[in-house]
C-alpha positions in Angstrom: -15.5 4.4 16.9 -16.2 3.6 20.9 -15.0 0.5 21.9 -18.0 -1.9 23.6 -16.2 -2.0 26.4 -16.5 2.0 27.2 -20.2 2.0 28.7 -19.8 -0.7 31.4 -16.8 1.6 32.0 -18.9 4.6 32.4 -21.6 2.5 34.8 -18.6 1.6 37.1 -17.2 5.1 37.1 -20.8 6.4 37.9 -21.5 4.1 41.3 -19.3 6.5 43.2 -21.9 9.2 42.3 -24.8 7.4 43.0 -23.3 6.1 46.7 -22.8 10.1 47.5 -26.1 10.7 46.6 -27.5 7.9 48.7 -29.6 6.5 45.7 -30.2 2.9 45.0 -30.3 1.6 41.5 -33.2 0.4 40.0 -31.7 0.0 36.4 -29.1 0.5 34.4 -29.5 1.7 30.3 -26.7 1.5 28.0 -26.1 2.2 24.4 -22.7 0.8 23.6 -21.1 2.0 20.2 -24.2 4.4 18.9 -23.8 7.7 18.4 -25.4 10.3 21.5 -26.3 12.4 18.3 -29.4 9.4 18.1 -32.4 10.0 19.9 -33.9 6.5 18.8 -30.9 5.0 21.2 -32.5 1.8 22.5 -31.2 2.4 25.8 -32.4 6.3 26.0 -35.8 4.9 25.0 -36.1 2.6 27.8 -34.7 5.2 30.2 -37.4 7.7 28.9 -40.0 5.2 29.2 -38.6 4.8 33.0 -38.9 8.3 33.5 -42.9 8.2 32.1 -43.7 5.9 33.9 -42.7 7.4 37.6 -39.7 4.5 37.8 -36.7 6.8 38.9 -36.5 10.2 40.4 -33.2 10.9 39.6 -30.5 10.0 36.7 -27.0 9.4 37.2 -24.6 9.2 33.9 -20.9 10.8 33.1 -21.8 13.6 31.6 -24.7 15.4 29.7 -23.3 14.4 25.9 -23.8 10.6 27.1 -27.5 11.4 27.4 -27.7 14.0 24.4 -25.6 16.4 22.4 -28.0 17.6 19.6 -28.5 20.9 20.9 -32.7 20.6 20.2 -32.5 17.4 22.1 -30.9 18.9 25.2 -33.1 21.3 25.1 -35.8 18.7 24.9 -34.7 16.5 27.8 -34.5 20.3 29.8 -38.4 20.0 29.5 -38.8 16.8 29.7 -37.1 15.5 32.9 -38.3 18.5 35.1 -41.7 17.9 34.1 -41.5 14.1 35.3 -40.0 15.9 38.5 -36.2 13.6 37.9 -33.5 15.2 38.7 -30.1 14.6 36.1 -27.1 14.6 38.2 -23.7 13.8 36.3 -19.8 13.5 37.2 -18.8 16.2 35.0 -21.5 18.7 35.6 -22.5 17.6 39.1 -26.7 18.3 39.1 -27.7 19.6 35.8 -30.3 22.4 36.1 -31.7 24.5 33.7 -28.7 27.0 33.1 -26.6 23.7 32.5 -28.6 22.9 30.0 -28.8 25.6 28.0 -24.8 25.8 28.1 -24.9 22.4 26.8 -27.1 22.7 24.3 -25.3 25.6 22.8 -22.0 23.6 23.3 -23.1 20.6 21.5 -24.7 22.9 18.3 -21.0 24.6 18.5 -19.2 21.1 18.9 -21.4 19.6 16.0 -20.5 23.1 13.1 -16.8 22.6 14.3 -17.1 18.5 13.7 -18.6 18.7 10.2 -15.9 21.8 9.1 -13.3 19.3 10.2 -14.8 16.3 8.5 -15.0 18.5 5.2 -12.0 19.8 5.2 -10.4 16.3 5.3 -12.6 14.9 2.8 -11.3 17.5 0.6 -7.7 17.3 1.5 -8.3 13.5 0.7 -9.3 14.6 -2.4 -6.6 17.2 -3.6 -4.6 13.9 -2.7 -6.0 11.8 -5.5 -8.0 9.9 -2.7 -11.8 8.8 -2.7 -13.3 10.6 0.1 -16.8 8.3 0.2 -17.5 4.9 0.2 -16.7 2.4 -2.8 -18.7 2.6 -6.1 -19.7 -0.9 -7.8 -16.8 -2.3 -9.4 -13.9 -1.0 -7.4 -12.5 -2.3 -3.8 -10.8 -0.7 -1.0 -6.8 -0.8 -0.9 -5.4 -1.5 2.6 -2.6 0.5 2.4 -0.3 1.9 6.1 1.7 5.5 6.0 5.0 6.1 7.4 3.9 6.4 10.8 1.7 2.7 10.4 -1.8 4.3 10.3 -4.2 3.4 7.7 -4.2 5.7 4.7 -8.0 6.0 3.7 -9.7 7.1 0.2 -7.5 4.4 -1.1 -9.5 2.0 -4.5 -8.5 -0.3 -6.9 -10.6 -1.6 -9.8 -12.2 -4.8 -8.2 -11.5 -6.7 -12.1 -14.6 -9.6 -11.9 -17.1 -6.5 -11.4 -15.7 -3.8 -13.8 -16.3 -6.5 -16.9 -20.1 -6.3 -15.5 -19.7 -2.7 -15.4 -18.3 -2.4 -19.0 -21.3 -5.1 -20.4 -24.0 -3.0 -18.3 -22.3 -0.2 -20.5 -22.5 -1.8 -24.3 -25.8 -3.4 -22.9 -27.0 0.2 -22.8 -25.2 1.5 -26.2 -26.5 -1.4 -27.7 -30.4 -0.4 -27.2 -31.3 -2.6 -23.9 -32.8 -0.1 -20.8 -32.0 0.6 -17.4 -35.0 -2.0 -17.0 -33.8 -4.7 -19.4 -30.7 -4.6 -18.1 -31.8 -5.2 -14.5 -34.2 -7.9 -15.9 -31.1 -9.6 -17.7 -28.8 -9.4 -14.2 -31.4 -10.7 -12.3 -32.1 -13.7 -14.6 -28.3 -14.4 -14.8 -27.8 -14.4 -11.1 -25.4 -11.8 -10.4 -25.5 -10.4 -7.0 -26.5 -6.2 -7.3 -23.4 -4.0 -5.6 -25.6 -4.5 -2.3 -26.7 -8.3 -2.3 -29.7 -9.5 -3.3 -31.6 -8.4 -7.0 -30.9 -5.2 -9.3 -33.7 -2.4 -10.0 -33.3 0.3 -12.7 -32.9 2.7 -10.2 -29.5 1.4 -9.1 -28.5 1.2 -13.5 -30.0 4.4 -14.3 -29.4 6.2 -11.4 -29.5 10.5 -12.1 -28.0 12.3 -13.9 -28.0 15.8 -11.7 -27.2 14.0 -8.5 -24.2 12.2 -10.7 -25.3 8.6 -9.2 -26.3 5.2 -10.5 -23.7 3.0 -12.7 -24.6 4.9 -16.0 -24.0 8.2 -14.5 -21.3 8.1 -12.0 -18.2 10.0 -13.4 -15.7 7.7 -11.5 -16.3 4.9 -14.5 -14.6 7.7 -16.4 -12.0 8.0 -14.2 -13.4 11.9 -13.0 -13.8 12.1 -9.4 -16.6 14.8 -8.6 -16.2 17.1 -4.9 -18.1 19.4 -3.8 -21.0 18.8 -6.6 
């Protein structure tokens, strides 16, 4: 949920650092609304390649979590950096040595078990709620809907009418003898778009029956919504 803006903001609040320092910058990476939890960032790749190739000696950024917060990927870029003899220095932290790191790393694993208890626990308060706590299944939409206070009330669906008749046809298609595979065939040949774009495949009919997925085994087309399967 960062806004674009929010790293050019960081870069401007970081040239203070890097006049006290008395360093001159040779680049500037940025990874605008992706999550630090990714280590295939764009814009941490082309920083590490820097790094590899002997480009920079020393790294200026806000603070440790802009650069990493998986705690195996601190610890990675603890290794790493030293090695290529670059010094991290940060506004939050000021230089970040090998104690830092550490601390960080255990910080972000703590920050991370804290993040998905919270995220849990409101998917499932969403769900004592009569809400949908994941995304939409084929045949229903979302409902835009605003509480008292004007935020957006989430988990909201309505049946989405044009796609639950092809929901109820894929089902008397199926009670009627035709396969996962026939059915597919017969969507494809009539045009209609899969819940994705583009063409059905069985899979996305058949779907499983332990996982509770695919459109002839998702409990939602009964109207049961499965938590915490």
């Amino acid at each position: 949920m960062q806004t674009a803006t929010s790293s050019d903001d960081q870069v401007a609040a970081c040239a203070p650092l890097v006049n006290l320092l008395g360093g001159r910058v040779v680049a500037t990476w940025l990874d605008p609304e992706i999550s630090g939890y990714r280590r295939d960032r764009p814009g941490l790749r082309g920083l590490l390649a820097a790094v590899e190739a002997g480009e920079v000696d020393l790294i200026v950024c806000e603070s440790l979590d802009r650069l990493a917060r998986d705690a195996e990927d601190v610890a990675w870029l603890g290794k790493k950096l030293p090695y290529h003899r670059v010094q991290l220095h940060t506004i939050s932290e000021g230089r970040v040595d090998e104690i830092k790191f550490a601390v960080a790393g255990l910080m972000g694993a703590i920050f991370l078990k804290h993040l998905v208890d919270k995220t849990l626990r409101g998917m499932e308060a969403a769900v004592l709620a009569g809400r949908f706590p994941g995304g939409r299944a084929y045949g229903y939409k979302r409902v835009i809907q605003l509480d008292a206070k004007g935020e957006l009330v989430r988990g909201l669906l309505a049946i989405d009418e044009a796609k639950a008749d092809m929901v109820r046809q894929i089902y008397k298609w199926f009670a009627g003898g035709l396969s996962s595979v026939d059915i597919a065939t017969r969507l494809n040949a009539e045009g209609i778009p899969a819940p994705r774009g583009g063409e059905w495949n069985a899979s996305t009919i058949r779907g499983d029956h332990k996982k509770l997925v695919g459109i002839l085994n998702n409990p939602l087309y009964t109207g049961r919504l499965v938590w915490k399967r």
